[in-house]
Backbone as JSON Lines, residues from 0, in Angstrom:
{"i":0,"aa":"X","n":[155.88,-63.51,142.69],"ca":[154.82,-63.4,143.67],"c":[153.64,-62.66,143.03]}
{"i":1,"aa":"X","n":[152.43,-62.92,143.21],"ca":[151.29,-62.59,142.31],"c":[151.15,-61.11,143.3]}
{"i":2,"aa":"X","n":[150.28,-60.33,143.0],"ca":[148.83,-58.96,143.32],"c":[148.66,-59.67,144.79]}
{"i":3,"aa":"X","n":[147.85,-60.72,145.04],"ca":[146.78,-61.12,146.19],"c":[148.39,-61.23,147.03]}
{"i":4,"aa":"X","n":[148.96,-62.54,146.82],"ca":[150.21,-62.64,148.25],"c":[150.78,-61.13,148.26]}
{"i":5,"aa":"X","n":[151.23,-60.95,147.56],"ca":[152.03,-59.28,147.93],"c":[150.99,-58.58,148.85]}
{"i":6,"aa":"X","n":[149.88,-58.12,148.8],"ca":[148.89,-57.6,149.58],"c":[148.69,-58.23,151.18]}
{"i":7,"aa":"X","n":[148.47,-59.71,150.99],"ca":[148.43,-60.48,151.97],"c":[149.27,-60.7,152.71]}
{"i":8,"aa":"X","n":[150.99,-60.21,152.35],"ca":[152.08,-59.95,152.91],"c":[151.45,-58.5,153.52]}
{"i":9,"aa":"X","n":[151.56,-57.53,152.93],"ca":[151.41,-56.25,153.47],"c":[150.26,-56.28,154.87]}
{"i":10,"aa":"X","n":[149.44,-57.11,155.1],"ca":[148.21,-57.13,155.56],"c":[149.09,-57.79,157.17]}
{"i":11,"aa":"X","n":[149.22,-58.5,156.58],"ca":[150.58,-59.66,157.97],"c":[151.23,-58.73,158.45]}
{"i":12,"aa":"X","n":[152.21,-58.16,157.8],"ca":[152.95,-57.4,158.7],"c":[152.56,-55.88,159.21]}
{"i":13,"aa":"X","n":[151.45,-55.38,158.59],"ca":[150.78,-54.19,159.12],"c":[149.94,-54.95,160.23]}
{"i":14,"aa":"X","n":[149.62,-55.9,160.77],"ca":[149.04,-56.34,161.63],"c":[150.16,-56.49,163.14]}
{"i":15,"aa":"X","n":[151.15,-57.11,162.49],"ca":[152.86,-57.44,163.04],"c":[152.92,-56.33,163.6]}
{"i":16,"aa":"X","n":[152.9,-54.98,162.81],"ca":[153.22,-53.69,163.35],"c":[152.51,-53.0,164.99]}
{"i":17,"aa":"X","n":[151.3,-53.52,164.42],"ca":[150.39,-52.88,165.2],"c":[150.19,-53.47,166.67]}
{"i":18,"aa":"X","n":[150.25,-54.71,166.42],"ca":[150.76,-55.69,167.62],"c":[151.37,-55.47,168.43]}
{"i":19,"aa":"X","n":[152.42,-53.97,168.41],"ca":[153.37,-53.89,169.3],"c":[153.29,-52.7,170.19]}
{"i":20,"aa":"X","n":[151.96,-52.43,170.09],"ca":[151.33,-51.7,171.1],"c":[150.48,-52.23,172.15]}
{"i":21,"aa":"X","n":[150.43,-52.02,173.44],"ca":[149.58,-52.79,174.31],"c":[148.18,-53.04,174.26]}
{"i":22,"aa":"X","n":[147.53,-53.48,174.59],"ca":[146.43,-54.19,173.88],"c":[145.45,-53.05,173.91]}
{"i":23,"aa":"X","n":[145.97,-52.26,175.4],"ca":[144.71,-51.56,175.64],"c":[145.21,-49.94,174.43]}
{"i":24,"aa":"X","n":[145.84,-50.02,173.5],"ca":[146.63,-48.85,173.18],"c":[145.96,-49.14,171.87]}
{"i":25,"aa":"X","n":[145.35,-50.27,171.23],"ca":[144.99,-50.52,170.05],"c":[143.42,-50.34,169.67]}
{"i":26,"aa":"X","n":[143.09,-49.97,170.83],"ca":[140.97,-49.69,170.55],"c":[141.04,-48.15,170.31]}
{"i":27,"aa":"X","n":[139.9,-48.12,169.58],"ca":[139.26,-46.57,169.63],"c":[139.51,-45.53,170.59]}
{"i":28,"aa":"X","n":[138.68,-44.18,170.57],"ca":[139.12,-43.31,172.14],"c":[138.11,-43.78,172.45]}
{"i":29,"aa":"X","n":[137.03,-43.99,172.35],"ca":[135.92,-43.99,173.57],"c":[136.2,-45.49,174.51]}
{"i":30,"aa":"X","n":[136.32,-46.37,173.92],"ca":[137.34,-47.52,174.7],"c":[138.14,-47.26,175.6]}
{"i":31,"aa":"X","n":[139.33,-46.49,174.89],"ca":[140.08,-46.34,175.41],"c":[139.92,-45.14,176.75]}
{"i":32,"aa":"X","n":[139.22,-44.48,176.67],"ca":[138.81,-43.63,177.72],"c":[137.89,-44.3,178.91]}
{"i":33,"aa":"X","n":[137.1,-45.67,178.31],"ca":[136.4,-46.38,179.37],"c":[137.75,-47.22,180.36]}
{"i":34,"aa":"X","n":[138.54,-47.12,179.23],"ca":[139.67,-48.48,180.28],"c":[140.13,-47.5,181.12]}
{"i":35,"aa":"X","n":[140.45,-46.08,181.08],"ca":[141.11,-44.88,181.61],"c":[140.49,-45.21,182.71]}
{"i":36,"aa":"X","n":[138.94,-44.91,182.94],"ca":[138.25,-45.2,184.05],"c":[138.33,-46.19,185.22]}
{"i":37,"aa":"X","n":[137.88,-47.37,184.08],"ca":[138.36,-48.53,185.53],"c":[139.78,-48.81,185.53]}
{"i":38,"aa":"X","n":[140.37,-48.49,184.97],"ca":[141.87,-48.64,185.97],"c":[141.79,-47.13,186.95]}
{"i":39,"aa":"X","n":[141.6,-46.66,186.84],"ca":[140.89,-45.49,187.68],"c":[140.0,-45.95,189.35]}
{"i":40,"aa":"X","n":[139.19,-46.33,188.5],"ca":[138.87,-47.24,190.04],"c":[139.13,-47.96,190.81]}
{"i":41,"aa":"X","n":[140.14,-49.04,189.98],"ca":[141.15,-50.07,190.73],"c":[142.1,-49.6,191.05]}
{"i":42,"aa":"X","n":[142.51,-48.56,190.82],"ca":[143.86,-48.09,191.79],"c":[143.19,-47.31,192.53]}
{"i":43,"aa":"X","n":[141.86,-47.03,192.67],"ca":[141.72,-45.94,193.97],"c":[141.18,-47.07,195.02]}
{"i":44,"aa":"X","n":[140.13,-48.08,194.4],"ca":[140.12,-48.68,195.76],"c":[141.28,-49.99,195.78]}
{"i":45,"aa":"X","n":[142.18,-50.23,195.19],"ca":[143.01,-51.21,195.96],"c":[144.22,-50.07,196.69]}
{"i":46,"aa":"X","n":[144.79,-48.88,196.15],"ca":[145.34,-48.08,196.9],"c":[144.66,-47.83,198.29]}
{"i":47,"aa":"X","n":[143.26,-47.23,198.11],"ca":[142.67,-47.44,199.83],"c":[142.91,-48.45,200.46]}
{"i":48,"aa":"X","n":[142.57,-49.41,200.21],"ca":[142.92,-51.11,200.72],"c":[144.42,-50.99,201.55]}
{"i":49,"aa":"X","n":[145.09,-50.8,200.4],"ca":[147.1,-50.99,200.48],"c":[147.7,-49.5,201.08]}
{"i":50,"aa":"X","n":[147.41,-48.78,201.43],"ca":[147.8,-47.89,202.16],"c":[148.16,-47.18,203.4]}
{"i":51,"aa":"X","n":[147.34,-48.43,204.53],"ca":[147.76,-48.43,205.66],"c":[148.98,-49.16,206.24]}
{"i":52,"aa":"X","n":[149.32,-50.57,205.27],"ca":[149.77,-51.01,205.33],"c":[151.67,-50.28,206.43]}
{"i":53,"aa":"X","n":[152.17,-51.31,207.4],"ca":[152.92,-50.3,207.86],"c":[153.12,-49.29,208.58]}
{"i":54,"aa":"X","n":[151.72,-48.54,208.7],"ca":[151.4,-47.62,209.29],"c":[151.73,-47.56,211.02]}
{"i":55,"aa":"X","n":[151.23,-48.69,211.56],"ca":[151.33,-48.94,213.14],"c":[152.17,-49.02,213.42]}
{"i":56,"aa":"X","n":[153.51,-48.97,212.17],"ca":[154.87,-49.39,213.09],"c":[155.78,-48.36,212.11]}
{"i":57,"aa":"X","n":[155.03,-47.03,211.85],"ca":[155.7,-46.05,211.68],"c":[156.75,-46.46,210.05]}
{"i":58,"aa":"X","n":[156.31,-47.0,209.74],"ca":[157.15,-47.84,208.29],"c":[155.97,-47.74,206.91]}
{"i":59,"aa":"X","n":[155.23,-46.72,206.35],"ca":[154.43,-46.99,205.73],"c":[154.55,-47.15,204.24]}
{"i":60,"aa":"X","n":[154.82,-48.66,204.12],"ca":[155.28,-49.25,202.61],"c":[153.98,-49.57,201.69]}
{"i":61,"aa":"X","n":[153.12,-49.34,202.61],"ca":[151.6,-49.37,202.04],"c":[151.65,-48.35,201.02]}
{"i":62,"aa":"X","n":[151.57,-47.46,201.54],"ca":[151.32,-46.15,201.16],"c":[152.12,-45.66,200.25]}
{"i":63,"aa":"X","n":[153.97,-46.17,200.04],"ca":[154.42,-45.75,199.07],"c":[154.26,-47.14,197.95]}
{"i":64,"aa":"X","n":[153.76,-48.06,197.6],"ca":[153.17,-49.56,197.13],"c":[151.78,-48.09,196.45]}
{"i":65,"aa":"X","n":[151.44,-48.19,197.33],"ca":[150.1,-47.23,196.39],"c":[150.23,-46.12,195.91]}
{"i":66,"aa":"X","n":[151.07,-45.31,196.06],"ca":[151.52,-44.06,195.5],"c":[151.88,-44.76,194.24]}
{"i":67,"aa":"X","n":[153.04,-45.39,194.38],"ca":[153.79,-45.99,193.04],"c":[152.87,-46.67,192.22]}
{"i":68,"aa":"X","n":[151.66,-47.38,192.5],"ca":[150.73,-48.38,191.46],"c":[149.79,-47.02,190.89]}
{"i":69,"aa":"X","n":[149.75,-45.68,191.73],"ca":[149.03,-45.15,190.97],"c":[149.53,-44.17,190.08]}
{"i":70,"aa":"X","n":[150.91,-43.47,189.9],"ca":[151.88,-43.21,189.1],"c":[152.14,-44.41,188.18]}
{"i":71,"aa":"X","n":[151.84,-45.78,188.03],"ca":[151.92,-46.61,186.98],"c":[150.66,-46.65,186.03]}
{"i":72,"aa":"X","n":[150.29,-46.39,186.8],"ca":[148.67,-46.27,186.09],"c":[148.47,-45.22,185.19]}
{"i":73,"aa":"X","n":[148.84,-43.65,186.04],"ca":[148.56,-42.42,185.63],"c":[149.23,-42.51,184.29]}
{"i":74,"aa":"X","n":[150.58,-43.12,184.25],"ca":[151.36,-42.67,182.87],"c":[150.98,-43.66,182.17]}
{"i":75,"aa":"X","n":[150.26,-44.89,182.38],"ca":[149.46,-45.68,181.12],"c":[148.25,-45.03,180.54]}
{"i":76,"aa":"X","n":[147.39,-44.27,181.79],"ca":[147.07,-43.62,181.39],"c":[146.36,-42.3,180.24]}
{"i":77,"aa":"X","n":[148.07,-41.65,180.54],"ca":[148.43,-40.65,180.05],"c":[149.04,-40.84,178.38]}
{"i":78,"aa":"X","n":[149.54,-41.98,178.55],"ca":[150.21,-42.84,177.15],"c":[149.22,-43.06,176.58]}
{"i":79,"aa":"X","n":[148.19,-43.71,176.74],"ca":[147.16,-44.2,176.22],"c":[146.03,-43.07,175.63]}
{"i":80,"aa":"X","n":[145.58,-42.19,176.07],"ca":[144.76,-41.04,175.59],"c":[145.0,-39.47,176.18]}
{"i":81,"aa":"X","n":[146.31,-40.07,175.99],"ca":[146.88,-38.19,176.14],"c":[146.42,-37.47,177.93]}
{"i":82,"aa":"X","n":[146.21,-36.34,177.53],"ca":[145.56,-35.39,178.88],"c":[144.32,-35.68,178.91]}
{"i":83,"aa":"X","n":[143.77,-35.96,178.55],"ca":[142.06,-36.3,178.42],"c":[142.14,-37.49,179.55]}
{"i":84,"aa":"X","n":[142.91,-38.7,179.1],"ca":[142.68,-39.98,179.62],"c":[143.08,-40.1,180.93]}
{"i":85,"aa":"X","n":[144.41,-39.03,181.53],"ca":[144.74,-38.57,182.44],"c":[143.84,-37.81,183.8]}
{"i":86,"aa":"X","n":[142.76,-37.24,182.7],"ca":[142.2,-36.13,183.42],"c":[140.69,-37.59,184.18]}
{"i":87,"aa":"X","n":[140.56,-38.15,182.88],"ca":[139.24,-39.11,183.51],"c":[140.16,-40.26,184.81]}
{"i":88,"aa":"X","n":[141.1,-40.71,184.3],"ca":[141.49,-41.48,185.9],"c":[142.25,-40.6,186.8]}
{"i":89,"aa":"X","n":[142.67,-39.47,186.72],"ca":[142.36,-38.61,188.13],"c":[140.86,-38.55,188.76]}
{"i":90,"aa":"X","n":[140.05,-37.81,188.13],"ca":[138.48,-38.27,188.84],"c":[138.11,-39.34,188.99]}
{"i":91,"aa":"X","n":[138.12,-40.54,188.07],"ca":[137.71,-42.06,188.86],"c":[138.63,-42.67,189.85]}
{"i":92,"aa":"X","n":[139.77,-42.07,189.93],"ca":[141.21,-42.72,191.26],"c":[140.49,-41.84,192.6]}
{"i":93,"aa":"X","n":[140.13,-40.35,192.04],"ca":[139.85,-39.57,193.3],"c":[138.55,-40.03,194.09]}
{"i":94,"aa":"X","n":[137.52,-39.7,193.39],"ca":[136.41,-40.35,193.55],"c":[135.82,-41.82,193.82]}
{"i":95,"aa":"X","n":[136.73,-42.52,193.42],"ca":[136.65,-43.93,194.23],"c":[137.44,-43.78,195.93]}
{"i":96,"aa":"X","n":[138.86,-43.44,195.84],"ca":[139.1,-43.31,197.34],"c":[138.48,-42.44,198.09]}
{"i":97,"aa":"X","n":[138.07,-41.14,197.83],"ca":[136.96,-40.15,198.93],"c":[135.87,-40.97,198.78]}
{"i":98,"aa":"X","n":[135.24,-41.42,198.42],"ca":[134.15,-42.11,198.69],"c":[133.67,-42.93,199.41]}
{"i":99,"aa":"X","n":[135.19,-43.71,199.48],"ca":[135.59,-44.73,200.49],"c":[136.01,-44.49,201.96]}
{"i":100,"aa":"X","n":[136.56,-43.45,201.69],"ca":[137.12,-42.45,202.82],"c":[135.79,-41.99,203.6]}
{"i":101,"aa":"X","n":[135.14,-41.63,202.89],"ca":[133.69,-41.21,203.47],"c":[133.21,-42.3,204.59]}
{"i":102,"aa":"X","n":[133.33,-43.64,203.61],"ca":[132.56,-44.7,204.43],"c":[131.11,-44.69,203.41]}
{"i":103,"aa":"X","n":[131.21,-44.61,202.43],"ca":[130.39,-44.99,200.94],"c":[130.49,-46.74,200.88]}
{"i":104,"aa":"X","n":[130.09,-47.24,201.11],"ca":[128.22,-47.72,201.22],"c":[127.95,-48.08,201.83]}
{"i":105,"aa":"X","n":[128.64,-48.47,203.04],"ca":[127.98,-49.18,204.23],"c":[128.4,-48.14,205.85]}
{"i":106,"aa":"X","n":[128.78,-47.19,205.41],"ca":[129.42,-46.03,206.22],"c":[130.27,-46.44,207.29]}
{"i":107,"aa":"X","n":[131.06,-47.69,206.94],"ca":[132.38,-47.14,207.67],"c":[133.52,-46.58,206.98]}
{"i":108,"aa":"X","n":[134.62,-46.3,207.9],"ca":[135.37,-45.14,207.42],"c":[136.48,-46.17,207.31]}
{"i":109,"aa":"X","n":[137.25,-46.2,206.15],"ca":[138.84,-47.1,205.55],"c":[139.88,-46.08,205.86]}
{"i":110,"aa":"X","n":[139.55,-45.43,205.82],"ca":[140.72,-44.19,205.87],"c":[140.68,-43.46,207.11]}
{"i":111,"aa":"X","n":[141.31,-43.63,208.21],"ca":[140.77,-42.97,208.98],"c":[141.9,-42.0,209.24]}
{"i":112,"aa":"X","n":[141.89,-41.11,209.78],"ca":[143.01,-40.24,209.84],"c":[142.77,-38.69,210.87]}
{"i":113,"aa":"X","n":[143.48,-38.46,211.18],"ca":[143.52,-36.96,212.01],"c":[143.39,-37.21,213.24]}
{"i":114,"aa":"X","n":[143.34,-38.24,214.09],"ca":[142.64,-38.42,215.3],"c":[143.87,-38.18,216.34]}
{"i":115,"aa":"X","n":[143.3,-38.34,217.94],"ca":[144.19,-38.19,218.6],"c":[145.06,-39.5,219.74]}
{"i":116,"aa":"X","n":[145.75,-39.21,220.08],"ca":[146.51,-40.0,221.3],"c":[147.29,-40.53,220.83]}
{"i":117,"aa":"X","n":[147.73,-41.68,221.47],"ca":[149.19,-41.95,221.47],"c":[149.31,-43.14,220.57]}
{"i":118,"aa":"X","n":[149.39,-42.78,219.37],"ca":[149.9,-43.79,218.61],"c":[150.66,-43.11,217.29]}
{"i":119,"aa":"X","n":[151.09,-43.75,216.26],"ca":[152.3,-43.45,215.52],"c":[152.06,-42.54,214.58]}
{"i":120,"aa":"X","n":[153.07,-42.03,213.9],"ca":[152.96,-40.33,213.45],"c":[152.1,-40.79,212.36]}
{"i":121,"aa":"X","n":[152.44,-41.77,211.39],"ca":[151.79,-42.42,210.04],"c":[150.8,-43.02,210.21]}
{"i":122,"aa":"X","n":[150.37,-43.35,211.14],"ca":[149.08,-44.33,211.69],"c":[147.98,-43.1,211.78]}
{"i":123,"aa":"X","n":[148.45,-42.03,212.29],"ca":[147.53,-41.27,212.38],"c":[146.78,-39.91,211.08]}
{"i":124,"aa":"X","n":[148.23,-40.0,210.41],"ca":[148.29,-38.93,209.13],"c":[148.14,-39.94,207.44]}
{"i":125,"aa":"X","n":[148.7,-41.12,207.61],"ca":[148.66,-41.7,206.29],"c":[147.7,-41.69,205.67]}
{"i":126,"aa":"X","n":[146.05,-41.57,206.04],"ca":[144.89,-41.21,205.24],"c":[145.04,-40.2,204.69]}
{"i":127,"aa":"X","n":[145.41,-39.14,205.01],"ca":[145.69,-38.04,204.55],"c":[146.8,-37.93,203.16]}
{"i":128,"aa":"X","n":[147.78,-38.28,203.06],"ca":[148.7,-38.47,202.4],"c":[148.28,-39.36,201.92]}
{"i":129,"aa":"X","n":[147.55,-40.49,201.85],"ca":[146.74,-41.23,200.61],"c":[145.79,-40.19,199.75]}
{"i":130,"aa":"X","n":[144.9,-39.63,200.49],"ca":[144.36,-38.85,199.67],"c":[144.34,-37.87,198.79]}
{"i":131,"aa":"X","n":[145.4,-36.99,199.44],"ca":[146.17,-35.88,198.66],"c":[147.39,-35.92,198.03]}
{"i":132,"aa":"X","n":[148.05,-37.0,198.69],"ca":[149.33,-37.51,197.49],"c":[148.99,-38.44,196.33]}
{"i":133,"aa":"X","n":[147.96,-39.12,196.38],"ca":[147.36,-39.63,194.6],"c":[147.21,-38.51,193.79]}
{"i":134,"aa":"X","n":[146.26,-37.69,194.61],"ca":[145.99,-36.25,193.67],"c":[147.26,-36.09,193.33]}
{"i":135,"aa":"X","n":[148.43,-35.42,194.34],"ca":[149.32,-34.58,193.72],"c":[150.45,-35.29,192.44]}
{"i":136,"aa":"X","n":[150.6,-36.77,193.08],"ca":[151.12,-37.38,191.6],"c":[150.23,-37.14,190.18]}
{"i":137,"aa":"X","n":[149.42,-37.57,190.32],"ca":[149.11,-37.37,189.4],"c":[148.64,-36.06,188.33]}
{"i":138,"aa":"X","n":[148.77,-35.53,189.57],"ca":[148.84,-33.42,188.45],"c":[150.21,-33.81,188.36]}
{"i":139,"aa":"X","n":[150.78,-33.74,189.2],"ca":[152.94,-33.68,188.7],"c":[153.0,-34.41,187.1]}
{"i":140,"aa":"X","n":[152.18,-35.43,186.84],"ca":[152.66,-36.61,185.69],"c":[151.77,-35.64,184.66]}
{"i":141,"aa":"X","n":[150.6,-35.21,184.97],"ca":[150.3,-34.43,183.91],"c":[151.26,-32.98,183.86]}
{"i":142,"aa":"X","n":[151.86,-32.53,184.41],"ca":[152.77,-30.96,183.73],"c":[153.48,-31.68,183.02]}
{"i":143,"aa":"X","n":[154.15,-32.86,183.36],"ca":[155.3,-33.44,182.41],"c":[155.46,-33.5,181.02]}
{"i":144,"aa":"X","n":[156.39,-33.02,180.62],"ca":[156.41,-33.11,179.04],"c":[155.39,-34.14,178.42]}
{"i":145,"aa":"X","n":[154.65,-34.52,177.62],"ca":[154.24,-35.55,176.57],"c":[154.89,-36.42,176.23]}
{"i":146,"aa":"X","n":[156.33,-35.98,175.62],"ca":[157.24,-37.2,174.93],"c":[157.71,-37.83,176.31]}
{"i":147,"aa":"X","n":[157.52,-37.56,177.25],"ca":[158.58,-38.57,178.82],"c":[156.94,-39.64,178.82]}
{"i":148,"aa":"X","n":[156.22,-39.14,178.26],"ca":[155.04,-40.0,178.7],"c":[154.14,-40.98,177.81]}
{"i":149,"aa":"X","n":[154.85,-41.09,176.44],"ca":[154.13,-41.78,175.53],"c":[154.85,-43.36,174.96]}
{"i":150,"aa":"X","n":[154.36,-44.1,174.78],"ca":[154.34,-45.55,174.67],"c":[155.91,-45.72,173.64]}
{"i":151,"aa":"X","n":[156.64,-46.1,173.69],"ca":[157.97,-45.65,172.88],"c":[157.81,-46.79,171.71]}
{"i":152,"aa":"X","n":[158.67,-46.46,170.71],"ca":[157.76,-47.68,169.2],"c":[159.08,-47.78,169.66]}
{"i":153,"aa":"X","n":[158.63,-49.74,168.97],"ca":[159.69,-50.58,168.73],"c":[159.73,-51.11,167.36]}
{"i":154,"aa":"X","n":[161.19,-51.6,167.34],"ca":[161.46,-52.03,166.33],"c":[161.4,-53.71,166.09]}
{"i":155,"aa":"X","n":[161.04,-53.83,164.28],"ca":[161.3,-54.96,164.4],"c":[162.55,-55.73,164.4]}
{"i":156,"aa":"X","n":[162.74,-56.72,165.21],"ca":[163.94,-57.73,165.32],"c":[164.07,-58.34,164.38]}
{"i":157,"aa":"X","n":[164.86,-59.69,164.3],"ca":[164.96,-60.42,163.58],"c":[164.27,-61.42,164.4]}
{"i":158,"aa":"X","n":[164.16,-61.71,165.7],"ca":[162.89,-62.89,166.01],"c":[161.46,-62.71,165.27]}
{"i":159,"aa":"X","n":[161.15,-61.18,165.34],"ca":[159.67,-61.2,165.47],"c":[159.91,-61.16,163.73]}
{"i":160,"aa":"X","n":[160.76,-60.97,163.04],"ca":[160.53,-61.46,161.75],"c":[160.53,-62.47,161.02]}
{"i":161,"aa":"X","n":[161.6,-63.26,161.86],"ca":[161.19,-64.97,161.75],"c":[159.9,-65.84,162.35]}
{"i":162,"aa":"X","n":[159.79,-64.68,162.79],"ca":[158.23,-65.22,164.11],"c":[157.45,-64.85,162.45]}
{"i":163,"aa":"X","n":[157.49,-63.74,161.98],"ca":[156.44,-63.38,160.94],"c":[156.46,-64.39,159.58]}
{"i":164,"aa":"X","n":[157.77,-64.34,159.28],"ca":[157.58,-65.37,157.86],"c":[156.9,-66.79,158.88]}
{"i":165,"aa":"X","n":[157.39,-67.38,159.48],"ca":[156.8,-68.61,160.16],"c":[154.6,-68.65,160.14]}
{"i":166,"aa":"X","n":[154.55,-67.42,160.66],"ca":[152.98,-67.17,160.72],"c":[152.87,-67.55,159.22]}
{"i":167,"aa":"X","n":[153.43,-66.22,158.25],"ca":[152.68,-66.26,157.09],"c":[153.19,-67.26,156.05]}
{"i":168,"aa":"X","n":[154.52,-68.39,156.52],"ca":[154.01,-70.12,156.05],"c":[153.23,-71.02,156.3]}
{"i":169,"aa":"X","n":[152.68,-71.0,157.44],"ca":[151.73,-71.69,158.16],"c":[150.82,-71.16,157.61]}
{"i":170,"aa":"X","n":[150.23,-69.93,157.49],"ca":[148.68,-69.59,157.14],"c":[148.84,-69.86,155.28]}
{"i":171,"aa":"X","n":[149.75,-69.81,154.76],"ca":[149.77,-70.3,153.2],"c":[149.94,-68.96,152.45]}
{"i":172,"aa":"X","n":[150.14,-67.86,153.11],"ca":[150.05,-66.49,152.76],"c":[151.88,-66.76,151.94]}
{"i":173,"aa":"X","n":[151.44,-65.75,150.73],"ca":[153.15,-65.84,150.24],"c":[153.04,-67.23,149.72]}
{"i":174,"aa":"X","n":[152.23,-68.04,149.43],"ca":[153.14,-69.32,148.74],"c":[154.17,-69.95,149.58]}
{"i":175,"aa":"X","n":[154.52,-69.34,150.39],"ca":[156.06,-70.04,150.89],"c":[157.14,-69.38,149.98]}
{"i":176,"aa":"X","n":[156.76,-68.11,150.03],"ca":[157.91,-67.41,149.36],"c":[157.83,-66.2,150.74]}
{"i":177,"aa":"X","n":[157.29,-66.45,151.38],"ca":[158.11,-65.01,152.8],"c":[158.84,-65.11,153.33]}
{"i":178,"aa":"X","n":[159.41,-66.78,153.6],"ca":[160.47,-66.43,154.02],"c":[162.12,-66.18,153.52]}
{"i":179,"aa":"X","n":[161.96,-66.19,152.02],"ca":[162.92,-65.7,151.43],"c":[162.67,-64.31,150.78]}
{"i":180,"aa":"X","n":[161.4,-63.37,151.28],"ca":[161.0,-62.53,151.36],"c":[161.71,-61.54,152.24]}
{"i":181,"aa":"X","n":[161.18,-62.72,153.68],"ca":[161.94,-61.68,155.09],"c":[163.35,-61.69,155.39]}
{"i":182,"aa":"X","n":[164.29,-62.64,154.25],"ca":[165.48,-62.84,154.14],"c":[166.08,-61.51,153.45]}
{"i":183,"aa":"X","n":[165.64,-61.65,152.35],"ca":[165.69,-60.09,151.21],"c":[165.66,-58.65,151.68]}
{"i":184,"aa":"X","n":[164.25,-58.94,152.55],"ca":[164.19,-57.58,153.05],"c":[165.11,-57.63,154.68]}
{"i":185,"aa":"X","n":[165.43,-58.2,155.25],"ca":[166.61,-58.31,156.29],"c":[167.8,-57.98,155.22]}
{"i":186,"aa":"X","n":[168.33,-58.36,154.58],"ca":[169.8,-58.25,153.96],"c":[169.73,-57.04,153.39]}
{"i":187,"aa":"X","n":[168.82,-55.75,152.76],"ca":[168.24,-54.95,152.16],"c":[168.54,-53.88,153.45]}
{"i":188,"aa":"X","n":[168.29,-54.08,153.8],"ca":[168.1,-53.42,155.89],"c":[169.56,-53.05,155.59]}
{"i":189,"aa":"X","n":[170.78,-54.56,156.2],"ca":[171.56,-54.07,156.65],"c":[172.39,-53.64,155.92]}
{"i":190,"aa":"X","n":[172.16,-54.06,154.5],"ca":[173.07,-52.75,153.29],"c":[172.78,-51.17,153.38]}
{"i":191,"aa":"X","n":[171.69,-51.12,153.81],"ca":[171.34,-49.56,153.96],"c":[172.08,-49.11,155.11]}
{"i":192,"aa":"X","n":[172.01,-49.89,156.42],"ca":[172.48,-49.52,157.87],"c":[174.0,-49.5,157.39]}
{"i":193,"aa":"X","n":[174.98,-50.31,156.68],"ca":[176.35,-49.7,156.27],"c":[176.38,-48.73,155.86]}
{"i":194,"aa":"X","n":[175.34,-48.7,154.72],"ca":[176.1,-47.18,154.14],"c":[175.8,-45.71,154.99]}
């Protein structure tokens, strides 16, 4: 195998590698701190949206549907740019639902909550518990250790390495010597894993 394929191997599978992070896990921080944001905003206003849900009949699956999408979020989050990235979609999750809550931009109110008479305990309090239970998940996910919260590496298989020599025969990379490349270095593997 010449200098250029050996390199052009190395180039393939450092690409292979990197691949196995989510898409949004592979840009810069300032990227990655913009995506922090609008998923920030989309879970605060589709949580406003999804949170009453249930409510009138004392069953509010809305509300735990939006708790839970925004604890999915928080720890992508949090995976994605640490406490920083955490800290910007707490303020864009918060600040999109109070805003809304307000009745920001056309001043009616989505959230309505505290009022009186005779209707159901959640119908009347679930704005409330939308508003202050996003907050409080998401401080809880930030005390949490770091390692419960970061993107876990994977390994390569033997698909995604047959997936790889396959790429780098098709692109002409290797001569058509990778895949008795990724054979070598598979059999190389599991002599080490015996001993």
């Amino acid at each position: 195998m010449t200098q250029s394929s050996s390199t052009n191997d190395d180039r393939v599978m450092n690409h292979a590698q990197a691949s196995y992070l989510p898409w949004s896990h592979q840009f810069n921080a300032l990227v990655r701190a913009l995506i922090c944001l609008a998923a920030g905003v989309g879970v605060g206003v589709i949580g406003t949206f999804a949170h009453r849900m249930g409510a009138a009949r004392d069953i509010p699956y809305g509300l735990v549907l939006a708790l839970a999408i925004v604890s999915i979020s928080t720890w992508c989050a949090r995976s994605r740019s640490g406490a920083t990235g955490l800290a910007l979609h707490l303020i864009a999750s918060s600040a999109a639902a109070w805003l809304i809550a307000l009745g920001y931009p056309h001043g009616d109110a989505l959230t309505p909550s505290g009022f009186g008479g005779a209707v159901p305990y959640f119908s009347q309090h679930v704005g409330y518990l939308w508003l202050f239970g996003m907050i409080l998940v998401q401080v809880a996910l930030l005390l949490l250790p770091a390692r419960l919260l970061r993107m876990p590496e994977r390994r390569v298989d033997d698909d995604s390495m047959a997936d790889n020599a396959d790429a780098m025969d098709h692109a002409g990379v290797g001569n058509g010597e990778s895949r008795d490349h990724m054979a070598s270095h598979k059999a190389s593997a599991e002599e080490d894993a015996l001993q």
